[in-house]
C-alpha positions in Angstrom: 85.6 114.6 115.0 88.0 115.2 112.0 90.4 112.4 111.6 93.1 115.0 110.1 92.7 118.9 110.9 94.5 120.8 108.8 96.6 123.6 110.3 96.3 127.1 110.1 98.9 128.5 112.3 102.4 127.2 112.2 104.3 126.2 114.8 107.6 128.7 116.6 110.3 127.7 114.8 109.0 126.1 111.8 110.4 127.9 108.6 108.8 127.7 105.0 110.1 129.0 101.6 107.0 129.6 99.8 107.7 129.4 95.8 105.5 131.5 94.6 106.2 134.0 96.9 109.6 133.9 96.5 110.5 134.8 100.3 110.9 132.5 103.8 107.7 132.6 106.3 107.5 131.1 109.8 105.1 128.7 109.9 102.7 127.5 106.5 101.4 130.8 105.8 101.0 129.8 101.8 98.9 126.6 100.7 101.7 123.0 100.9 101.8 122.5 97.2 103.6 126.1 96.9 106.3 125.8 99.7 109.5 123.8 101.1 109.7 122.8 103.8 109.8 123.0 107.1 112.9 123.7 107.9 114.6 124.4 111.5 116.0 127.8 110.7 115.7 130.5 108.3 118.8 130.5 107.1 118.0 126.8 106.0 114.9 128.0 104.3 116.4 130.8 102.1 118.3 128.3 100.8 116.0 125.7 100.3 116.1 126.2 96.4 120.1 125.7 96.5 119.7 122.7 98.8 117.1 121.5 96.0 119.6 122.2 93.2 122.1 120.4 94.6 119.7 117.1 95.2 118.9 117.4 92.1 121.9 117.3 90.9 122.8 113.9 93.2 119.9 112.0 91.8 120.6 113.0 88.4 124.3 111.3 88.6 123.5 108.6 90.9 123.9 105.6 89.2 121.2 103.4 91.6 118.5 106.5 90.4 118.6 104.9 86.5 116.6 101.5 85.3 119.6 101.0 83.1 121.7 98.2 82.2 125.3 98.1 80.2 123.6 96.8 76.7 120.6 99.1 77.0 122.8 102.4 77.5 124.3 102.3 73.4 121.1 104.0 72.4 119.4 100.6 71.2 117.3 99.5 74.0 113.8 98.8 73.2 111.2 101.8 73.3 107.4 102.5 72.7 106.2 100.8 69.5 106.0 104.3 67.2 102.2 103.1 65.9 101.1 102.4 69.1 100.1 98.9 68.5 101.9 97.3 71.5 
């Protein structure tokens, strides 16, 4: 017996919005790693990339997101060593 089996048919009421596609589906018609989701509604779904936008967008400005301090933000902070010696 399969410890995982993988799905086929989606569930009623489970929404997708497959990327490459470009378009909603109800249940995982296209493979995971080309699709959002699920969602609870369509409309949610065809607005998955907006709602990714906008998280995006959050992270991007939220302070907690970035490993940096007060003296490392004047552009000195240490980096990679340019000859790759350590």
């Amino acid at each position: 017996m399969a410890l995982f089996k993988k799905r086929t048919v989606g569930r009623p009421g489970e929404w997708f919005y497959c990327l490459e596609h470009k378009k909603v589906e109800e249940g995982p018609e296209c493979p995971a790693k080309d699709r959002f989701g699920p969602y609870t509604s369509r409309q949610k779904a065809q607005h998955a990339m907006e709602t990714a936008a906008e998280r995006n967008l959050e992270w991007e400005n939220d302070p907690k997101w970035h490993d940096r301090t007060a003296a490392t933000d004047d552009g000195n902070a240490p980096g990679p060593d340019p000859d790759g010696r350590g």
